[in-house]
C-alpha positions as CSV (number, residue, x, y, z in Angstrom):
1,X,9.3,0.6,-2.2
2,X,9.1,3.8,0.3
3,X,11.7,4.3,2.9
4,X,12.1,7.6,5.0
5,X,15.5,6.5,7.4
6,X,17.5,9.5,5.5
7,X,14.4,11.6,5.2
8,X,14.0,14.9,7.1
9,X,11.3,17.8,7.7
10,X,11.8,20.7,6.6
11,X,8.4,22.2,7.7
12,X,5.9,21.5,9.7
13,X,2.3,23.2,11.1
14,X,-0.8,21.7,12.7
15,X,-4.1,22.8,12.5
16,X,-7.8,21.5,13.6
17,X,-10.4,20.2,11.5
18,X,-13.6,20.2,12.8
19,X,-17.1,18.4,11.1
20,X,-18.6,20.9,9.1
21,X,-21.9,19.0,9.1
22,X,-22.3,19.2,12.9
23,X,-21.3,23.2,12.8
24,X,-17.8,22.9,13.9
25,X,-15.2,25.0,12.8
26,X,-12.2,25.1,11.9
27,X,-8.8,26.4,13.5
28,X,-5.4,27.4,11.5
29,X,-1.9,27.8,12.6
30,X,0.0,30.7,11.3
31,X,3.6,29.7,12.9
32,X,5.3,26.5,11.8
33,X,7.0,24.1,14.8
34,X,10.1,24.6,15.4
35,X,12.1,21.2,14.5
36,X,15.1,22.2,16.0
37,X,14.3,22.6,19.8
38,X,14.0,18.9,20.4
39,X,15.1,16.1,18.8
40,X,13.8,13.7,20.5
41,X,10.3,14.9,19.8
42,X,11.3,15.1,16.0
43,X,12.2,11.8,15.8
44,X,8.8,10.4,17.8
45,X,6.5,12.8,14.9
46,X,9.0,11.1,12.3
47,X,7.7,7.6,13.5
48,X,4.6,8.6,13.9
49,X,4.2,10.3,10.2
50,X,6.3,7.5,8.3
51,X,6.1,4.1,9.6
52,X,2.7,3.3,8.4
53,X,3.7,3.6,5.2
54,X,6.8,1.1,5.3
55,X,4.7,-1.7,4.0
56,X,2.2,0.4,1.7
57,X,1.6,-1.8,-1.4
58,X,-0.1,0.6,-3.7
59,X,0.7,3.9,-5.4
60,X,-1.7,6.1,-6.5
61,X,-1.9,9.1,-9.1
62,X,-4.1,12.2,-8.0
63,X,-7.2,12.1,-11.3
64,X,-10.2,14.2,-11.8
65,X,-13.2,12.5,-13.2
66,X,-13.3,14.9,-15.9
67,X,-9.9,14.3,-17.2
68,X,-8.2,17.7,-15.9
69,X,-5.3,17.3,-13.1
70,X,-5.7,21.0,-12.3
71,X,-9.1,20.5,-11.1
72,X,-8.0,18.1,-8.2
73,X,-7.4,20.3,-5.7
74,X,-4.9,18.5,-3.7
75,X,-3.0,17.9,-7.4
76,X,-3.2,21.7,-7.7
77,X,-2.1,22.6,-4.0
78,X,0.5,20.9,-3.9
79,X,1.9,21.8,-7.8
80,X,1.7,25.2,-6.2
81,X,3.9,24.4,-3.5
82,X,6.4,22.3,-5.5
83,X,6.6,25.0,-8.1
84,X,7.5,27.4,-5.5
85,X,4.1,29.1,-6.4
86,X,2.7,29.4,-2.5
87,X,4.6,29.7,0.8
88,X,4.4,26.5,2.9
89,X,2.3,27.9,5.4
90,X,-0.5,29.6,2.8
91,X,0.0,25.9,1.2
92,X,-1.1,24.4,4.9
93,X,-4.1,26.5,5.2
94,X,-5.5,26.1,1.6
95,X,-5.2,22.1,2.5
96,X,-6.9,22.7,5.9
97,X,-9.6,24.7,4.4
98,X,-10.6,22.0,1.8
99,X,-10.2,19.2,4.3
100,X,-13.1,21.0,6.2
101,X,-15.3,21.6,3.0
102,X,-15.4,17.8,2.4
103,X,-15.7,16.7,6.0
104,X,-19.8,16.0,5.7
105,X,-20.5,13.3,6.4
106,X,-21.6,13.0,9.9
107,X,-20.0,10.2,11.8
108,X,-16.1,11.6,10.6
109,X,-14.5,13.0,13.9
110,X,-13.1,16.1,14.0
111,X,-8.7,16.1,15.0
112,X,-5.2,17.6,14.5
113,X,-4.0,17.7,10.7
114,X,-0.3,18.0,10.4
115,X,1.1,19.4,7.3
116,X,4.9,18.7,6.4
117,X,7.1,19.2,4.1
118,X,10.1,16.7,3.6
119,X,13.4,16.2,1.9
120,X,15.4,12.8,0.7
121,X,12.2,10.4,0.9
122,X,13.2,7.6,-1.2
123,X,10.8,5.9,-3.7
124,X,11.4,3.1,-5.7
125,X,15.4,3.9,-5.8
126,X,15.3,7.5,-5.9
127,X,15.6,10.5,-3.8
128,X,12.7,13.3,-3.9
129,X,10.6,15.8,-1.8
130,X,7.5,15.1,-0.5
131,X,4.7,16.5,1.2
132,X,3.1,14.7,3.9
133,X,-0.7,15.5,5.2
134,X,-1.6,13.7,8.6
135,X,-4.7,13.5,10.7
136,X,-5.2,12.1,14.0
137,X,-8.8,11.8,15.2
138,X,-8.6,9.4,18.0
139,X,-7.4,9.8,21.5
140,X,-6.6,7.9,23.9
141,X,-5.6,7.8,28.0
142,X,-2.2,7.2,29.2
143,X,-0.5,6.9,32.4
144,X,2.6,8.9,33.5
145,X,4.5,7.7,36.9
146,X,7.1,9.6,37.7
147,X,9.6,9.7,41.0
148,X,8.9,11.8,44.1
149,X,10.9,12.8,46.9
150,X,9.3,9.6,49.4
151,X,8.4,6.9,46.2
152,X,6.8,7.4,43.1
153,X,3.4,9.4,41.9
154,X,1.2,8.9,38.7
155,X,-0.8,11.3,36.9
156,X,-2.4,11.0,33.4
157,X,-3.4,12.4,29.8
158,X,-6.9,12.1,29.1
159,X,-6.9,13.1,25.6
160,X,-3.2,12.1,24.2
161,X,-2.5,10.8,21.0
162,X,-0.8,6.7,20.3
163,X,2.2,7.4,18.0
164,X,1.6,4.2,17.1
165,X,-1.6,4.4,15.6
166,X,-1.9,7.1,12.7
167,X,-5.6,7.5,11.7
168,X,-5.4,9.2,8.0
169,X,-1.9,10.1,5.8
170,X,-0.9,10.8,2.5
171,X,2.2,11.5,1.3
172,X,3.2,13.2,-2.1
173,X,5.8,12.6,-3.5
174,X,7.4,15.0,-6.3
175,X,8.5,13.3,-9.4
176,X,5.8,12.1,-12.3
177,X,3.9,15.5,-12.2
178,X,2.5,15.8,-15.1
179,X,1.0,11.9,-14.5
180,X,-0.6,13.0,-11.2
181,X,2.5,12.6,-8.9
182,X,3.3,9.1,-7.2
183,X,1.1,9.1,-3.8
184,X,1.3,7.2,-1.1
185,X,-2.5,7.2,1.5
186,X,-3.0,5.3,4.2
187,X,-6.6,5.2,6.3
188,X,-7.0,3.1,9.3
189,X,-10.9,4.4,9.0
190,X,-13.8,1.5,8.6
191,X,-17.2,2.1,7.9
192,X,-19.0,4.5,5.4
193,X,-17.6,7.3,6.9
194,X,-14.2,6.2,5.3
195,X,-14.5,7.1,1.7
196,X,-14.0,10.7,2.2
197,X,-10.2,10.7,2.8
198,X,-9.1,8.8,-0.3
199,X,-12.4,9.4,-2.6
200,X,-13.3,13.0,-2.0
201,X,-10.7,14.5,-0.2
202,X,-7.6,13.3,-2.3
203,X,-9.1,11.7,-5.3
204,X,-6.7,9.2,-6.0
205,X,-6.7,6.0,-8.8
206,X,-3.9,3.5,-8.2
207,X,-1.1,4.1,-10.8
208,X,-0.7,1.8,-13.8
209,X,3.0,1.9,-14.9
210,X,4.9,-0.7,-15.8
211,X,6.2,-1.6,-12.2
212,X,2.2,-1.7,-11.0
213,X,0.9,-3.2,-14.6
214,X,3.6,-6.5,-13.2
215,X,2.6,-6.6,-9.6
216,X,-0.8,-6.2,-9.8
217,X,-0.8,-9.1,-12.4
218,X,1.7,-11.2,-10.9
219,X,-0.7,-10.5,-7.2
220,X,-4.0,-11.4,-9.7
221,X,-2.8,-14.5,-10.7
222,X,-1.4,-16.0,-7.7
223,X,-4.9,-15.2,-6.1
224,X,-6.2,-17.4,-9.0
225,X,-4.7,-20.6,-8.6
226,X,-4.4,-20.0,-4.9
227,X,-8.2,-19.4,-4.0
228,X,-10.5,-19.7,-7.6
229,X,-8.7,-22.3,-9.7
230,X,-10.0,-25.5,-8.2
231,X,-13.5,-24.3,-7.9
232,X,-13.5,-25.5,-11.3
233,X,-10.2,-28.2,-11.7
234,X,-9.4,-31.0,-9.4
235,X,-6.1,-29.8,-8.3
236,X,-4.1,-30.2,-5.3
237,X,-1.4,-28.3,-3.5
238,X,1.7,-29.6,-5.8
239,X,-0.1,-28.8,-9.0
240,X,-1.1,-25.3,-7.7
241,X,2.5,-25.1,-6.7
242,X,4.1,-25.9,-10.3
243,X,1.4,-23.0,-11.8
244,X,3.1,-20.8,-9.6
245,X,6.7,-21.9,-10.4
246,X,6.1,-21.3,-13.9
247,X,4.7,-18.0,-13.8
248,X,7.6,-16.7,-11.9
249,X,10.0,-18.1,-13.8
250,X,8.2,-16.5,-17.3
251,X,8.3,-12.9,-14.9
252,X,11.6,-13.9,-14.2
253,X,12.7,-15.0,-17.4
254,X,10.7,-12.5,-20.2
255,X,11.8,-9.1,-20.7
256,X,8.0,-8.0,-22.2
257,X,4.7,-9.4,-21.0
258,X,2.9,-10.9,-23.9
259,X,-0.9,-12.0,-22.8
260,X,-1.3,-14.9,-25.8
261,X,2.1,-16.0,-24.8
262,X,1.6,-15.9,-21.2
263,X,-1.9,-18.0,-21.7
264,X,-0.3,-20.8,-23.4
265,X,3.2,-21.3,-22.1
266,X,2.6,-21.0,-18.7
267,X,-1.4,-22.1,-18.0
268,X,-1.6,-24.0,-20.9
269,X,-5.0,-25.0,-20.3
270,X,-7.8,-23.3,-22.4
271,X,-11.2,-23.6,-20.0
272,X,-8.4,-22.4,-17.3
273,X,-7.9,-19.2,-19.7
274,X,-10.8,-18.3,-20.0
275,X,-11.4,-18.6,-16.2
276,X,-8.3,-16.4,-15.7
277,X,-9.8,-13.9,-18.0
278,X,-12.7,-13.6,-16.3
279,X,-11.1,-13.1,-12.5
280,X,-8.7,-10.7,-14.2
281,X,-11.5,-8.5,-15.5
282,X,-13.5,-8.6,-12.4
283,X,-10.1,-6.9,-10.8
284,X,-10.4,-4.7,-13.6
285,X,-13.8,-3.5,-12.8
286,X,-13.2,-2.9,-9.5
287,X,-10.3,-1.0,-9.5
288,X,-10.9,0.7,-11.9
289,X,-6.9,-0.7,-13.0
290,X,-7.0,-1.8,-16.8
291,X,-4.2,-4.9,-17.5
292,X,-2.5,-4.2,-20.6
293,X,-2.1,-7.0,-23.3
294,X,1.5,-6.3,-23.7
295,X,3.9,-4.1,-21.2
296,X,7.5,-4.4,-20.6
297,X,8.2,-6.6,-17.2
298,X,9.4,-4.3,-14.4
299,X,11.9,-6.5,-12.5
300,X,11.9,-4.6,-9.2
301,X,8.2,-6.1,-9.4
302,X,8.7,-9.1,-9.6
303,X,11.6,-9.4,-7.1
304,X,9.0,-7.6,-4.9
305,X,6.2,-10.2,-5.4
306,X,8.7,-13.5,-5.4
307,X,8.6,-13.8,-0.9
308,X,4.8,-14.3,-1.4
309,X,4.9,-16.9,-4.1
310,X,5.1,-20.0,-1.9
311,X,7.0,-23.1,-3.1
312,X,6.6,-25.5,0.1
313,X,4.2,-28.8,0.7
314,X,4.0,-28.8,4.2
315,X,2.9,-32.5,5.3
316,X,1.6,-32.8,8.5
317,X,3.8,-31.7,11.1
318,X,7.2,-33.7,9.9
319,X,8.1,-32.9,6.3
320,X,8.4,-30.1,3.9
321,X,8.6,-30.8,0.3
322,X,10.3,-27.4,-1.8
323,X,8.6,-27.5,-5.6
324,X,11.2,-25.4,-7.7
325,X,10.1,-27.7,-11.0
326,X,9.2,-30.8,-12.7
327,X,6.2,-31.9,-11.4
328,X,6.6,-34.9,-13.4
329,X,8.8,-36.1,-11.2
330,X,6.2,-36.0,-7.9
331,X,3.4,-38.0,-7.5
332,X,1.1,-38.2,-5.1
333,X,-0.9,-41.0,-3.9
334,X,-2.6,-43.3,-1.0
335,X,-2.1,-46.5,0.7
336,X,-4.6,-48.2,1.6
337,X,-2.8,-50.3,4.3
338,X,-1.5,-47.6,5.8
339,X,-4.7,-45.5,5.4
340,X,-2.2,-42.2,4.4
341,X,-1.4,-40.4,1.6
342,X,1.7,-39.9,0.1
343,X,4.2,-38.0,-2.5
344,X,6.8,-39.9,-4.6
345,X,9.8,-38.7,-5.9
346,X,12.1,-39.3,-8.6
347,X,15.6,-37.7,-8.6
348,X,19.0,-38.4,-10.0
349,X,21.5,-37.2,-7.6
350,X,21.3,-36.1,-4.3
351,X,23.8,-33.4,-2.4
């Protein structure tokens, strides 16, 4: 989990990137902004910069396909930088300059790229520096009304930019350098046109630690019985509910992942293994994000993933059934008289 409220800048420049295929150029900063003239106008680039990523799901590793980090040249930028290697603002320009070599492709606008460096951005429980890279390619108009002396007057901005819509960001964040770094990208960008920011500007694979080996399975398998299961079983919400209740509690439960184990205590079934298998591996292939037979079970993860494992038959619009276990102990069936169906439940006590 990401969360900037503590973080700060420490630097920050803008430059413009122009479209190198339609023979634009472009233009570099050599000053940074000053961060200390208004705060108020800190704190708006601050919401603008990091609230997209609040709620970014994946983290990514910088990769080259030939196996060398150093040849990435955002890995190797920013090593620079973090190594004290290359001022902040030679740092800036380098990333501006290769922005503009891979900005080919015809349709990708041209726009502002902020540059920042940060202190005390918090990743998954711990406090590091960062480097953020920003681009804003849209623009939009806005009103401005504003008192005079006999009412009130309103002008505009034709070509001003919506701080609540950032376009392209990536933020890198400095621990785990020698796996690639932990990185953080977010693209608002549809169409071919969008490839260039993640695939051939940054490079980037999604990480495959531990805490993304669990989540990424935990997210595989809930997609499973949710949406691919019953294309091949006759099963309804409640059973579908209990497949989900059990693999939580063996995430919940189990210090190691154990696939074998996993296959038979909680699906159980083996034509519903192999189906498994088979949507697992088409994750696999596209992206590119191997599942391990056996990892140790990141519980962060799995706390993480347990809001979107639902647990409730909703029945109509005038009862909800919670499913924490024993499905023996609901049935579900349909009168005929009544022309409904209906659950039936067995309990001992009730509080």
């Amino acid at each position: 989990m990401f969360f900037h409220q503590d973080a700060n800048f420490d630097h920050l420049i803008i430059h413009h990137v122009g479209n190198k295929s339609q023979d634009e150029f472009y233009t570099l900063s050599d000053n940074e902004i000053d961060l200390q003239s208004d705060e108020v106008l800190t704190d708006l680039l601050m919401q603008y910069f990091m609230r997209p990523f609040a709620k970014a799901n994946e983290v990514y590793r910088f990769y080259h396909p030939n196996e060398e980090l150093e040849l990435n040249e955002l890995y190797y930028f920013s090593k620079q930088y973090f190594d004290q290697k290359i001022s902040f603002v030679n740092f800036s320009h380098s990333i501006a300059k290769y922005l503009y070599e891979v900005t080919e492709h015809p349709k990708i606008k041209s726009g502002e790229l902020y540059v920042v460096a940060l202190e005390n951005v918090q990743m998954e429980g711990e406090e590091h520096a960062a480097i953020g890279i920003f681009k804003s390619e849209n623009k939009e108009a806005y009103l401005k009304v504003f008192p005079q002396a006999d009412g009130l007057d309103v002008s505009y901005e034709q070509q001003a930019i919506n701080i609540n819509k950032l376009d392209k960001g990536v933020i890198i964040i400095n621990t785990e350098k020698e796996e690639g770094y932990k990185v953080l990208c977010v693209d608002q960008t549809n169409g071919s046109e969008a490839v260039y920011w993640k695939d051939d500007f940054l490079k980037l694979k999604t990480r495959n630690d531990n805490f993304q080996q669990t989540g990424n399975l935990m997210k595989v398998y809930k997609n499973f019985v949710t949406d691919k299961i019953d294309e091949v079983f006759d099963m309804d919400k409640a059973d579908k509910i209990d497949l989900l209740n059990r693999s939580m509690n063996y995430f919940k439960s189990k210090e190691t992942f154990d696939e074998e184990e996993f296959n038979e205590e909680v699906i159980g079934n083996p034509e519903a293994v192999s189906l498994f298998k088979d949507y697992k591996q088409s994750f696999e292939d596209e992206f590119e994000s191997p599942f391990q037979s056996n990892f140790d079970i990141a519980g962060n993860a799995v706390k993480k993933m347990a809001s979107s494992y639902k647990s409730v038959l909703k029945l109509d619009k005038n009862f909800h059934i919670y499913v924490h276990g024993k499905r023996e102990y609901l049935e579900k069936g349909y009168d005929d008289d009544k022309g409904m169906n209906y659950y039936k439940l067995y309990f001992e006590n009730e509080e």
